[in-house]
TORSERO-799596 format. One record per residue: residue number from 1; chain; x, y, z of N, C-alpha, C in turn. Coordinates in Angstrom, 2 decimals. Each point is the difference from the previous one (the first is absolute). Example, Ala and Ser with C-alpha at 12.3 -4.5 7.8 and 13.67 -1.06 7.14 Angstrom:
2
(r 1; 'A'; (13.19; -5.69; 7.80); (-0.89; 1.19; 0.00); (0.90; 1.20; 0.00));
(r 2; 'A'; (-0.35; 1.05; -0.72); (0.82; 1.19; 0.06); (-0.77; 1.09; 0.73));
# end
This chain:
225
(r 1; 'A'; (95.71; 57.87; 151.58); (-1.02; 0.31; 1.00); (-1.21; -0.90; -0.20));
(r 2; 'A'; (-0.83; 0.23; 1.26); (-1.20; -1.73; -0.26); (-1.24; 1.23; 0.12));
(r 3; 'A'; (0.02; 1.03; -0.12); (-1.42; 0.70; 0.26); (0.07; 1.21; -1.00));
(r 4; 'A'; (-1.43; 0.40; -0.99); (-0.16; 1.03; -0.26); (-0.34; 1.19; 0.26));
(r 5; 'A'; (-0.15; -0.17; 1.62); (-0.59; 1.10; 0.65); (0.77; 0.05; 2.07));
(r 6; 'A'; (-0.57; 0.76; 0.18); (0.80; 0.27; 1.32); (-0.79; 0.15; 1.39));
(r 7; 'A'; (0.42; -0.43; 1.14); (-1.31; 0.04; 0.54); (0.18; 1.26; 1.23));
(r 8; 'A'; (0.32; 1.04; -0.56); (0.30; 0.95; 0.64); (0.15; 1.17; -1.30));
(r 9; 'A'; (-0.79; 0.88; -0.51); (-0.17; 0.66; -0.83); (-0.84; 1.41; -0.20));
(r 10; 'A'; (0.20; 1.25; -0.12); (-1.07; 0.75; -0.13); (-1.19; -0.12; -0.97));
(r 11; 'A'; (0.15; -0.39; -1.01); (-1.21; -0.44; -1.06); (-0.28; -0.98; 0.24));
(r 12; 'A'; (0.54; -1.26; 0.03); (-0.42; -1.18; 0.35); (-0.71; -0.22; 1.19));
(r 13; 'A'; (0.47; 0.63; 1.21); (-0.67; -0.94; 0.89); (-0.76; 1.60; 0.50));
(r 14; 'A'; (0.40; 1.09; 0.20); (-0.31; 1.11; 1.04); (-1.18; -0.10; -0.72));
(r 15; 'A'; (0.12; 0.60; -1.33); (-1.00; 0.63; -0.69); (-0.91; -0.71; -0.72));
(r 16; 'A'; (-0.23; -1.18; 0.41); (-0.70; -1.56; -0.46); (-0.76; 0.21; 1.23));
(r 17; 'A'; (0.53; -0.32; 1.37); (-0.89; -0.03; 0.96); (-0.94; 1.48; 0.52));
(r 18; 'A'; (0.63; 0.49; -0.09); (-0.43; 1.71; 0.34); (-0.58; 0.35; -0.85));
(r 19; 'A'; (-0.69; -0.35; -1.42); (-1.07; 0.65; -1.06); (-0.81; 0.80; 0.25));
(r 20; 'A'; (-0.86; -0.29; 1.01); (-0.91; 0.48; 0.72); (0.01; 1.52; 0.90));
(r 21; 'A'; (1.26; 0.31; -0.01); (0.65; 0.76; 1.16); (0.37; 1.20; -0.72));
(r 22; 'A'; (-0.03; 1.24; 0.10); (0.44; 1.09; -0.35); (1.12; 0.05; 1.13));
(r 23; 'A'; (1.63; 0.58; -0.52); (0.26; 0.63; -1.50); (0.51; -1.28; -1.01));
(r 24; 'A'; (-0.02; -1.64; 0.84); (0.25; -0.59; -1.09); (-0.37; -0.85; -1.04));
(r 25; 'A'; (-1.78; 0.73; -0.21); (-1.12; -0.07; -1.30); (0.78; 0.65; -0.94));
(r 26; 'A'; (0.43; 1.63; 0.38); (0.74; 0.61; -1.00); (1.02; -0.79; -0.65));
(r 27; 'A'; (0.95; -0.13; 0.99); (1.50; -0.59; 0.13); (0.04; -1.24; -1.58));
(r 28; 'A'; (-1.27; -0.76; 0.34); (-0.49; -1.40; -1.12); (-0.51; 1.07; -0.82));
(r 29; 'A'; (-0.83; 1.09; -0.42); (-0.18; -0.52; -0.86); (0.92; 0.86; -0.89));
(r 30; 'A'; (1.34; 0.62; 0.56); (0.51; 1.47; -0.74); (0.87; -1.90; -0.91));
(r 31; 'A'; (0.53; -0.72; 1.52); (0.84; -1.31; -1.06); (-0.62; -0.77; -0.96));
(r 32; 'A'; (-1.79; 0.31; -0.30); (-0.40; -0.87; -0.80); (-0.33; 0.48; -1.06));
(r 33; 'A'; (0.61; 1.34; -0.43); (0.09; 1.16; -0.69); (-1.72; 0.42; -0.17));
(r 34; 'A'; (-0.34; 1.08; 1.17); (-1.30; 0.50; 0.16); (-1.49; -0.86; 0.88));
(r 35; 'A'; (0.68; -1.38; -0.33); (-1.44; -1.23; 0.49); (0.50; -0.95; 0.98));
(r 36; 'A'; (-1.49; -0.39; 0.27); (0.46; -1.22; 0.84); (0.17; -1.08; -0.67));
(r 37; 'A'; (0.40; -0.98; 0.81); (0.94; -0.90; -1.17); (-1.70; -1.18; -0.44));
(r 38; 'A'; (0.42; -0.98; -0.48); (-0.99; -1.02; -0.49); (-0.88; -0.62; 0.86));
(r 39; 'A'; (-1.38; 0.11; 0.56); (-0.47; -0.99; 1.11); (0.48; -0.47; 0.58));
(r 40; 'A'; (0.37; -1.28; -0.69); (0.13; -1.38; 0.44); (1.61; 0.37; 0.56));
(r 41; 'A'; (1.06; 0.85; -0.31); (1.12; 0.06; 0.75); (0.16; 0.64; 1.18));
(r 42; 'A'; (-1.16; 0.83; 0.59); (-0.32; 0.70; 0.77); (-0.08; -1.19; 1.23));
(r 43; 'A'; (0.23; 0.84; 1.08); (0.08; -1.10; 1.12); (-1.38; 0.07; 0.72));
(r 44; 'A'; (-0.55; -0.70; 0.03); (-1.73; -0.03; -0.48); (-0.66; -1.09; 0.80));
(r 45; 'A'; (0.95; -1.23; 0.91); (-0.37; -0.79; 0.49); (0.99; -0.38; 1.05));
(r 46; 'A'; (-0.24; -0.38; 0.91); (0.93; -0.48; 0.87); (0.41; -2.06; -0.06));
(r 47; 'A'; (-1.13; -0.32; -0.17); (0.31; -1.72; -0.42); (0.97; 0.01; -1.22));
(r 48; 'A'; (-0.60; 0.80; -1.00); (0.64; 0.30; -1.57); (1.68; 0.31; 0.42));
(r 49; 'A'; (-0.09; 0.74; 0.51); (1.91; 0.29; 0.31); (1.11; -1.11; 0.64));
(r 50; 'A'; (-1.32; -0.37; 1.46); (1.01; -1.23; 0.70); (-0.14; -1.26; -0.88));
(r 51; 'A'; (-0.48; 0.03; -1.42); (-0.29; -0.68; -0.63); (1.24; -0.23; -1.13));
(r 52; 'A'; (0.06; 0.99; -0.54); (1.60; 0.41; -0.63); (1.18; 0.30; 0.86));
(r 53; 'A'; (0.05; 0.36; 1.01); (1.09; -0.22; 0.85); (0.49; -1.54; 0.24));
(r 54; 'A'; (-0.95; -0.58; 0.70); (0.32; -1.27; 0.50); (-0.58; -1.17; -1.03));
(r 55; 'A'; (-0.35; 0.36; -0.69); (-0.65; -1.28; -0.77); (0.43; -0.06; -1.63));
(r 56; 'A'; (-0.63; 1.13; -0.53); (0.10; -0.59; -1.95); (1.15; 0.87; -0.60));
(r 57; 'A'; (0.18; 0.92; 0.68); (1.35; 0.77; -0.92); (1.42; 0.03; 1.02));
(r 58; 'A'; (0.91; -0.92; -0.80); (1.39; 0.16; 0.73); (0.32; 0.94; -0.15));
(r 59; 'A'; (-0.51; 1.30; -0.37); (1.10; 1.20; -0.85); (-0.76; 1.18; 1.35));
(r 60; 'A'; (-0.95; -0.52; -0.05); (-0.57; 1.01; 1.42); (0.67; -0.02; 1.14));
(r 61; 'A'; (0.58; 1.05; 0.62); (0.48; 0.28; 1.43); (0.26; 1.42; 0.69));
(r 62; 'A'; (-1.68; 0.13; 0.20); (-0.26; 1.35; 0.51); (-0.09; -0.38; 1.47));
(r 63; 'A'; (1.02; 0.88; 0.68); (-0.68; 0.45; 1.43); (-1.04; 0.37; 0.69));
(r 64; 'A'; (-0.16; -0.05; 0.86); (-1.39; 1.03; 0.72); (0.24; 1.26; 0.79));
(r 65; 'A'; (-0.80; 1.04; -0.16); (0.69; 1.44; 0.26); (-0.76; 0.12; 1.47));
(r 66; 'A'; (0.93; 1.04; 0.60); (-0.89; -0.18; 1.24); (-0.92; 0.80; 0.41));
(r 67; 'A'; (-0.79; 0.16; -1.28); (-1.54; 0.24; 0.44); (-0.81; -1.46; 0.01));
(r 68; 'A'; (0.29; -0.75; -0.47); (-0.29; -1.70; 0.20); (-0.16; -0.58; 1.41));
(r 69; 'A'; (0.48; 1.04; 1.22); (-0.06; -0.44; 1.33); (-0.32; 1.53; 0.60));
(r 70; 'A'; (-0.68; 1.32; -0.72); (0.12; 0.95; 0.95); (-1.29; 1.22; -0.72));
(r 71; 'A'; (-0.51; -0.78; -1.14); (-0.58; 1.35; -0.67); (-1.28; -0.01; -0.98));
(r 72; 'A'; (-0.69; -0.78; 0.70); (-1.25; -0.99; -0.99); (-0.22; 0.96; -1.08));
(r 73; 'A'; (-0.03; 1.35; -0.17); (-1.00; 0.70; -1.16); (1.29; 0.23; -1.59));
(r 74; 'A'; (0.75; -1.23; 0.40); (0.86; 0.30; -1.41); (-0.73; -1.59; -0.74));
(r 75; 'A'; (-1.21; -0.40; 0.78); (-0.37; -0.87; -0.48); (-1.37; 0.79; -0.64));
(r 76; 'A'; (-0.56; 0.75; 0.19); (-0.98; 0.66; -0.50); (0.05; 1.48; -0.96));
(r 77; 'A'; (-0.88; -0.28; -0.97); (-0.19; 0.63; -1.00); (-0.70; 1.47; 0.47));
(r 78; 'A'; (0.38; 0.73; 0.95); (-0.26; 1.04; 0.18); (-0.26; 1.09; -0.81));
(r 79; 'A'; (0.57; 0.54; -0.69); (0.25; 0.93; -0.78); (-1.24; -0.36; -1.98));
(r 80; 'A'; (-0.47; -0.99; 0.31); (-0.69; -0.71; -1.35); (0.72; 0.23; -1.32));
(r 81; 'A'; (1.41; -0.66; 0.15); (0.88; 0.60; -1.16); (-0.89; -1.22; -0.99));
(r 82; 'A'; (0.25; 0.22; -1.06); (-0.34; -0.98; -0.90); (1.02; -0.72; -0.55));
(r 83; 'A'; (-0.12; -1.47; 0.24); (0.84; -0.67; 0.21); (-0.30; -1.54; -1.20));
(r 84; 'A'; (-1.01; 0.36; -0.61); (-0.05; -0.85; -1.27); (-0.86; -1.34; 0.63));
(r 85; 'A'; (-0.37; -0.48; -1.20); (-0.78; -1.34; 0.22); (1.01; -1.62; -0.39));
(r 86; 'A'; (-0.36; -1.05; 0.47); (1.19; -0.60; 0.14); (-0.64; -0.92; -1.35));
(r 87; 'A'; (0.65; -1.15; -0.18); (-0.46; -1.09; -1.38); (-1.32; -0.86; 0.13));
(r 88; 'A'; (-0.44; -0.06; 1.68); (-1.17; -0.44; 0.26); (-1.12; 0.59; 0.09));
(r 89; 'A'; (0.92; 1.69; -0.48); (-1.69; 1.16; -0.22); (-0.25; 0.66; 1.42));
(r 90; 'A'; (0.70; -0.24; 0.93); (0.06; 0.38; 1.26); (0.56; 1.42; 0.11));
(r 91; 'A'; (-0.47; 0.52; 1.16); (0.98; 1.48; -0.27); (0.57; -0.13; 1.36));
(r 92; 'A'; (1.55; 0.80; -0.50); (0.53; 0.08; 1.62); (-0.36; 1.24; 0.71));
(r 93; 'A'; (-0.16; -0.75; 1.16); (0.02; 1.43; 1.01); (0.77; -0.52; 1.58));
(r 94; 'A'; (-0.64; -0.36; 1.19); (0.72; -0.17; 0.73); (0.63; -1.77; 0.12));
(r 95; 'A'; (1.21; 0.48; 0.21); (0.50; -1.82; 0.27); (-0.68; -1.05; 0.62));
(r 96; 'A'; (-0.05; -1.13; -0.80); (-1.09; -1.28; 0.72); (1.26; -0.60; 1.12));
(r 97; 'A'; (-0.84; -0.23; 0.91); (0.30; -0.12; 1.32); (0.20; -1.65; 0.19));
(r 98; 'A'; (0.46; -0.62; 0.76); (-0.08; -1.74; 0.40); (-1.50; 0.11; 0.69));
(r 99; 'A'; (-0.56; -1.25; -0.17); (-1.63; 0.12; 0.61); (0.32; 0.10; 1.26));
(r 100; 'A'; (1.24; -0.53; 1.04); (0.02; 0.15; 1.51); (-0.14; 1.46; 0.11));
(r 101; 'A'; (0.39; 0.79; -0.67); (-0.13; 1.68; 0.34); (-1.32; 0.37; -0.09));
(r 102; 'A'; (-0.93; -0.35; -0.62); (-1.22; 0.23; 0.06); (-0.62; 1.11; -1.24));
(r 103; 'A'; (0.96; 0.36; -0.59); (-0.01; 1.54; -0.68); (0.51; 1.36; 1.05));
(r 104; 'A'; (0.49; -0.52; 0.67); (0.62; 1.42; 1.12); (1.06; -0.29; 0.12));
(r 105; 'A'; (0.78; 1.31; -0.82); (1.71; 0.29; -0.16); (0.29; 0.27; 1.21));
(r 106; 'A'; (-0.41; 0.55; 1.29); (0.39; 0.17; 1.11); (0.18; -1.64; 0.84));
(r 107; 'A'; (-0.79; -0.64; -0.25); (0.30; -1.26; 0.48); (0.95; -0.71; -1.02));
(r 108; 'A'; (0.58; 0.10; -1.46); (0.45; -1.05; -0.24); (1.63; 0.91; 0.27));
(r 109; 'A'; (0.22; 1.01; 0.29); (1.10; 0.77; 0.23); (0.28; -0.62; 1.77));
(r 110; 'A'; (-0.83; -0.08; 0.52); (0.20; -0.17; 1.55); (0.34; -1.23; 0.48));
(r 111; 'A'; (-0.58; -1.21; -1.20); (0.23; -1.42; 0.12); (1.27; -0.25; -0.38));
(r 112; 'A'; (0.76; 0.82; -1.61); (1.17; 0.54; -0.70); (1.23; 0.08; 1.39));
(r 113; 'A'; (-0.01; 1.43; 0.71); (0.90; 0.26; 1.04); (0.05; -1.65; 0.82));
(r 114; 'A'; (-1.33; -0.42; 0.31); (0.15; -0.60; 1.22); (1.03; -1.50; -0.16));
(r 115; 'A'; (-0.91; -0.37; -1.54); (1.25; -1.33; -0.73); (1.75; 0.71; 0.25));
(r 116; 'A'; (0.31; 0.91; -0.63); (1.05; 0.81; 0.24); (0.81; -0.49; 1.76));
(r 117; 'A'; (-0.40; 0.31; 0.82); (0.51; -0.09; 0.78); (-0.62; -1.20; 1.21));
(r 118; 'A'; (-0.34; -1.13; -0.86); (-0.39; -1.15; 0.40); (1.87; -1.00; 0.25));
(r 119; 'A'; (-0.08; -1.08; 0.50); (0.83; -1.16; 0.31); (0.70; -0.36; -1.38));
(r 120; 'A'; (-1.32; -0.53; -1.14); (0.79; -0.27; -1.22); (0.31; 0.79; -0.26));
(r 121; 'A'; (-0.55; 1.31; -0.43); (1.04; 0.66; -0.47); (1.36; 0.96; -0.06));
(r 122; 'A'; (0.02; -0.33; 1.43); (1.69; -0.04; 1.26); (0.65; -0.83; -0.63));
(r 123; 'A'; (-0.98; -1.03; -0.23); (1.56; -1.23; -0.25); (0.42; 0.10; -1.70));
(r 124; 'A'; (-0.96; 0.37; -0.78); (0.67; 0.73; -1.48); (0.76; 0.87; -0.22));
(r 125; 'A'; (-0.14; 0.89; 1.10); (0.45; 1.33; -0.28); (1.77; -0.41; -0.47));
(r 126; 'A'; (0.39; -1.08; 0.67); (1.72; 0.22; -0.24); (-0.02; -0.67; -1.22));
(r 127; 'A'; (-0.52; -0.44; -0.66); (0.53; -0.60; -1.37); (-0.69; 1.14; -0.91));
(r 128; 'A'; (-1.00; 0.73; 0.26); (0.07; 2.03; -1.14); (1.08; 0.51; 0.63));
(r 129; 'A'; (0.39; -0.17; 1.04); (1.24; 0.90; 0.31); (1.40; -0.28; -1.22));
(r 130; 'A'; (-0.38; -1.71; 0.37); (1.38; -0.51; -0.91); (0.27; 0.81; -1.98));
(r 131; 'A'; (-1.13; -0.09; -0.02); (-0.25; -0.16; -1.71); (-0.19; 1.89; -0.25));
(r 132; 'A'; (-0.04; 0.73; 1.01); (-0.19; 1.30; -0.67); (1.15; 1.04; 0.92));
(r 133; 'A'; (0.65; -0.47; 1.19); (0.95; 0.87; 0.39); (1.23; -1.26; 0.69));
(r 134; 'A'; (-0.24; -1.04; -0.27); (0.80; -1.07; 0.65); (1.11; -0.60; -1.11));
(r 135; 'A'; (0.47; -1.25; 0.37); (0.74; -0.60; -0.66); (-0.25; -0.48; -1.16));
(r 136; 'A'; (-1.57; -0.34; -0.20); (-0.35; -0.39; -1.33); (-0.52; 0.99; -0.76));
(r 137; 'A'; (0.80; 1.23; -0.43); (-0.57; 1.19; -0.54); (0.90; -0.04; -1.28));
(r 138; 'A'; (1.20; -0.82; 0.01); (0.95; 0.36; -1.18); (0.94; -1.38; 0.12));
(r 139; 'A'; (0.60; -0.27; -0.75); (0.82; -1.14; -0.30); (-0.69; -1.22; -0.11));
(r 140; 'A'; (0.95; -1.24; 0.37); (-0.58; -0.95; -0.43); (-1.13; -0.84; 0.97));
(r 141; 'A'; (-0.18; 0.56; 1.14); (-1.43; 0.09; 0.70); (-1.24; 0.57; -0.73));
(r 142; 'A'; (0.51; 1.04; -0.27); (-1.31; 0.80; -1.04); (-0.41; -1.20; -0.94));
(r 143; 'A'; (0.79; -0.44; -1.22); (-0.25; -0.91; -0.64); (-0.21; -1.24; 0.54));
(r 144; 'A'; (-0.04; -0.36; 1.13); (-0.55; -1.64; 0.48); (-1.25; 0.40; 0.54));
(r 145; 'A'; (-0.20; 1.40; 0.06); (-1.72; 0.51; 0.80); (-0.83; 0.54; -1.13));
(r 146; 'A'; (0.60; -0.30; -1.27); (-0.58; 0.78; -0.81); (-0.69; 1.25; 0.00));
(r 147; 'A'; (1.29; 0.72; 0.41); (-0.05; 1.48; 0.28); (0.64; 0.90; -0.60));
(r 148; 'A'; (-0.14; 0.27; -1.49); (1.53; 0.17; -0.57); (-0.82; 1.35; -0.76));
(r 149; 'A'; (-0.23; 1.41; 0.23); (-0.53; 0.65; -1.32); (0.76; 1.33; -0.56));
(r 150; 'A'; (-0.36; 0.34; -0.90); (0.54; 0.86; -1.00); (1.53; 0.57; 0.20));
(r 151; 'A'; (1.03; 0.30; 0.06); (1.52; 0.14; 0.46); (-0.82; 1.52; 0.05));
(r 152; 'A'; (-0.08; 0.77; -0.75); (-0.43; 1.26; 0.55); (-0.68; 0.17; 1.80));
(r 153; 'A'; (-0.54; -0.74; -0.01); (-1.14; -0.24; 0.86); (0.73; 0.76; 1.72));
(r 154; 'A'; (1.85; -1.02; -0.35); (0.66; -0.13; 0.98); (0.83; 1.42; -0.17));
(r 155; 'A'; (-0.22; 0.57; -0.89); (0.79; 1.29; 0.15); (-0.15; 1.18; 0.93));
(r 156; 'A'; (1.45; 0.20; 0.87); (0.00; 1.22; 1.13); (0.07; 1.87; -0.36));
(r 157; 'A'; (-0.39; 0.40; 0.71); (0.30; 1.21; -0.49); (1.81; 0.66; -0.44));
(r 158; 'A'; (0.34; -0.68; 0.64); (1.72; -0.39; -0.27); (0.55; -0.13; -2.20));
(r 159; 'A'; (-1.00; -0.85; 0.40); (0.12; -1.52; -1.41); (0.25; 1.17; -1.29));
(r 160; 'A'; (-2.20; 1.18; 0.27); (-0.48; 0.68; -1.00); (1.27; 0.79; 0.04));
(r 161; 'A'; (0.61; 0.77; 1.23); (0.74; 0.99; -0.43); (1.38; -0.54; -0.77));
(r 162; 'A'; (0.65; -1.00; 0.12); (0.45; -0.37; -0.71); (0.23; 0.14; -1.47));
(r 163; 'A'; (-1.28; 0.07; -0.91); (-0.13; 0.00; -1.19); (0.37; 1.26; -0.57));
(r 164; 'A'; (0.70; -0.34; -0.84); (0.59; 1.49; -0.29); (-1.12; 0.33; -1.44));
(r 165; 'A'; (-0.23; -0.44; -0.56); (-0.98; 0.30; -1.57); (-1.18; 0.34; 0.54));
(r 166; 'A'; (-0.54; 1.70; -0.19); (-1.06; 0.44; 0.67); (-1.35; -0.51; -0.64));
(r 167; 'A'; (0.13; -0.28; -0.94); (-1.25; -0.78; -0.38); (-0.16; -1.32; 0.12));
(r 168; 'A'; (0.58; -0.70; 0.23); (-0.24; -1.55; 0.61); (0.52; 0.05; 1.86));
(r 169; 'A'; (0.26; 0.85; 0.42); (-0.25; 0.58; 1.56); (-1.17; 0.04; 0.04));
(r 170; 'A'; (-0.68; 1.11; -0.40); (-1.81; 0.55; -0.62); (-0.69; -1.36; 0.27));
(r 171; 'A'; (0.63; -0.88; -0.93); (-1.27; -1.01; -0.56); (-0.51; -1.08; 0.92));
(r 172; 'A'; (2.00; -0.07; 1.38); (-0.34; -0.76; 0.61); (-0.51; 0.51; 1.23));
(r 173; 'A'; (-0.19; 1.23; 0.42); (-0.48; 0.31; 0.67); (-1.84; -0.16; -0.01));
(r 174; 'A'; (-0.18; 0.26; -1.39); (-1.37; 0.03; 0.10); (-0.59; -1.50; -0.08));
(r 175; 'A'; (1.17; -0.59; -0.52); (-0.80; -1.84; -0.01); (0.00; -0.40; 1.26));
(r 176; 'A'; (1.21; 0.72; 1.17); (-0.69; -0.64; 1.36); (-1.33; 0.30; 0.72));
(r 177; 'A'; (-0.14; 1.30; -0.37); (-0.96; 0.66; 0.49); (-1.32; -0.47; -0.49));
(r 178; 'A'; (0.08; -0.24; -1.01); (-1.09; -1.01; -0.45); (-0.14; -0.96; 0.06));
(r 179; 'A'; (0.94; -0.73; 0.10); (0.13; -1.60; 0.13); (-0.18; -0.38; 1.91));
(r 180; 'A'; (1.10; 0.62; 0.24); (0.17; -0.17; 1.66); (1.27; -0.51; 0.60));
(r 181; 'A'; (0.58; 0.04; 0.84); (1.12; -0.40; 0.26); (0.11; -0.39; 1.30));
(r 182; 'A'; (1.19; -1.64; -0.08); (0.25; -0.46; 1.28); (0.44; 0.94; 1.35));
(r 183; 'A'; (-0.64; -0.32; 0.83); (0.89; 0.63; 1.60); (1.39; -0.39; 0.24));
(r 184; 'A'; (0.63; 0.87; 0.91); (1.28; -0.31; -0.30); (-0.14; -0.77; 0.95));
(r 185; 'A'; (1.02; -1.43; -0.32); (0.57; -1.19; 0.78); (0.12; 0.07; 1.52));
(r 186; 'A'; (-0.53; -0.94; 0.94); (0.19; 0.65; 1.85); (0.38; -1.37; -0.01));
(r 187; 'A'; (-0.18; -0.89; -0.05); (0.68; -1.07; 0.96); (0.50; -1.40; -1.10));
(r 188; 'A'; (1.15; -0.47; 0.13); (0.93; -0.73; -0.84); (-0.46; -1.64; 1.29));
(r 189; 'A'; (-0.79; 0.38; 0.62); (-0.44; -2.04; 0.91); (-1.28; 0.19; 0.21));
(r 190; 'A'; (-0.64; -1.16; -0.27); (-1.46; -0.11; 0.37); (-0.43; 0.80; 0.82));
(r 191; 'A'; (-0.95; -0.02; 0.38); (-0.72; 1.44; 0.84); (-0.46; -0.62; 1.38));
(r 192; 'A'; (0.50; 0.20; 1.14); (-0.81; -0.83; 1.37); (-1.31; 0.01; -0.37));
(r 193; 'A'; (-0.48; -1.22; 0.49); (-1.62; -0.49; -0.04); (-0.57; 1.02; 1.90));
(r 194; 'A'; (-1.06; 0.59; -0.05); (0.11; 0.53; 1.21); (-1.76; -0.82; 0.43));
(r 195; 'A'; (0.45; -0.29; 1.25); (-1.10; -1.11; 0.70); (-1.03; 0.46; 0.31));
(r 196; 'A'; (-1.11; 0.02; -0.80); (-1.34; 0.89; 0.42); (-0.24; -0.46; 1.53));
(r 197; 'A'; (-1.11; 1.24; 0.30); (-0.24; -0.03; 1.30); (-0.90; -1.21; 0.31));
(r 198; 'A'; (-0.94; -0.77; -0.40); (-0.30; -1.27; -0.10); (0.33; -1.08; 0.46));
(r 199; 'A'; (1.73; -0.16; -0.74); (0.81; -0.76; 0.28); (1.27; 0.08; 1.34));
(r 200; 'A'; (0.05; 1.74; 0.24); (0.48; 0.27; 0.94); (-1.29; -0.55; 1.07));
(r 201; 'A'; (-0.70; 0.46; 0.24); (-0.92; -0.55; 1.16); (-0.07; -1.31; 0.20));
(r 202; 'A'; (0.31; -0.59; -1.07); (-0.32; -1.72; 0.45); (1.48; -1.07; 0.01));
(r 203; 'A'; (1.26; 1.18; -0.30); (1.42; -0.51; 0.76); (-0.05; 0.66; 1.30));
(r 204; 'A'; (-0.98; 1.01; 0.70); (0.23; 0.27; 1.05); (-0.28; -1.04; 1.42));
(r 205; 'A'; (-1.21; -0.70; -0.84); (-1.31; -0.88; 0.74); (1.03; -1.36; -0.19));
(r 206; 'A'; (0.87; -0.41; -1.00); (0.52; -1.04; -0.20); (1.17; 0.55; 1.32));
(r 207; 'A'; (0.64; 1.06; 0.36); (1.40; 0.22; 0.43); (-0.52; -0.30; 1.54));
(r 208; 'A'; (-1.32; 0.79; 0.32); (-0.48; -0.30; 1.49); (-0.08; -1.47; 0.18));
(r 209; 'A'; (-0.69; -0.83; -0.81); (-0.31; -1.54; 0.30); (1.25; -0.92; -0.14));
(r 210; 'A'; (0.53; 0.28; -0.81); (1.82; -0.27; 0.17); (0.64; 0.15; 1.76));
(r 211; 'A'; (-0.12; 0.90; -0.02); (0.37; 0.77; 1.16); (-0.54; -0.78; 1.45));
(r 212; 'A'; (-1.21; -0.08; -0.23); (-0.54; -0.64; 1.51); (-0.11; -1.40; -0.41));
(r 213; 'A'; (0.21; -0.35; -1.17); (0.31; -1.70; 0.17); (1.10; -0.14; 0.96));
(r 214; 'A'; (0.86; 0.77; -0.60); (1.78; -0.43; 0.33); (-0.44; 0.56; 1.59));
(r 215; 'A'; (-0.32; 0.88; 0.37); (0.36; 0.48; 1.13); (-0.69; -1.32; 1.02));
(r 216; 'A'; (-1.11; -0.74; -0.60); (-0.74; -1.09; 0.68); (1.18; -1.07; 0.45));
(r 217; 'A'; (0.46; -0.27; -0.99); (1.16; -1.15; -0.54); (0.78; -0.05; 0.80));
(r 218; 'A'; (0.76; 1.22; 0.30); (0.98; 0.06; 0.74); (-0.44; 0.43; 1.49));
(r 219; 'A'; (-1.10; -0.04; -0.06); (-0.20; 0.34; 1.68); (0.72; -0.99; 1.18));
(r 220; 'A'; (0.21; 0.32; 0.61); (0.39; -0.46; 0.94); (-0.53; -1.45; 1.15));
(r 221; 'A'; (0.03; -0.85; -0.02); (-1.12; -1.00; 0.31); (-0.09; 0.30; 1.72));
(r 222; 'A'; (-0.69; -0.60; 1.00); (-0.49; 0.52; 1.10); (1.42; -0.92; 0.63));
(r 223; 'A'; (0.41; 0.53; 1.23); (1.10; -1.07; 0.68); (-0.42; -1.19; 0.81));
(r 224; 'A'; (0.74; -0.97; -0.07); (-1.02; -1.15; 1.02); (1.11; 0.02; 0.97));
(r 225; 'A'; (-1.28; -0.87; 0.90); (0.53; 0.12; 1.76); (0.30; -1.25; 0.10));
# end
């Protein structure tokens, strides 16, 4: 496997992003036996994350939950849990925002949805399709997309019942549950690319001017006498 972590997880990703959120403040801190976990691992910044996602840690590959497009106050420290001071002496409380948001989770949630269902990201959508319910989810696609994680990861409810030794049944049940586990497999061929509306409007404008060229072309010339 090429990853130590999963990007679909209840501790990892639910209860990383949701800190802030009752019941899953509890949820963290019953897994961090009683506390919240260390500052600085706390999800505490928004540059800081797309920062380890896409930039300095290959081992990072957390999703985004969909309060990320629907629910600004899992960005705010409502509740004033105490949430520790970080290595720069800073204390956390509500998530730092990109400066385009201004400091208002309602706007950087609304800008969030709106990227969401923008042109580019129509035309991405089929290659996440590929890598998490498509063809490149398992075999030797997975490994040319470097998509390959934990063999547990890929285990069905089928797989667990399988195991006949009730204590390593137990163990793997609870390592998915903690760890996280792949969706089951939907499509064995690339995923249709679907033509944002953008691009539909401007093969429509290309199909009309097509259209009355040719119809010019072939007109009929006047008869002579």
């Amino acid at each position: 496997f090429m990853y130590g972590s999963h990007y679909s997880s209840p501790g990892g990703v639910i209860l990383h992003y949701l800190v802030r959120k009752r019941p899953f403040a509890g949820l963290h801190r019953q897994l961090q036996g009683g506390r919240f976990d260390v500052a600085d691992r706390l999800f505490h910044s928004v540059a800081h994350t797309y920062d380890l996602c896409a930039r300095t840690s290959p081992t990072e590959v957390k999703e985004l939950t969909p309060e990320w497009y629907s629910d600004p106050s899992f960005l705010v420290n409502a509740h004033d849990f105490d949430l520790g001071t970080n290595v720069r002496g800073g204390t956390v409380g509500n998530v730092e925002l990109p400066p385009w948001a201004k400091d208002d989770p309602g706007t950087f949630v609304r800008v969030m949805r709106d990227a969401l269902e923008s042109d580019v990201c129509s035309r991405m959508l089929p290659a996440w399709v590929d890598l998490v319910f498509g063809f490149k989810q398992r075999g030797s696609q997975a490994r040319k997309a470097y998509n390959v994680f934990y063999h547990l990861t890929y285990y069905s409810a089928e797989d667990v019942a399988l195991i006949e030794d009730d204590e390593l049944r137990t163990a793997t049940e609870l390592h998915i549950a903690d760890f996280g586990r792949c969706p089951g497999q939907l499509f064995v061929r690339p995923h249709p690319w679907m033509r944002p509306e953008g691009f539909k409007v401007k093969a429509k404008k290309r199909e009309k001017l097509t259209a009355k060229t040719t119809k010019m072309t072939v007109a009929p010339t006047a008869p002579t006498s």
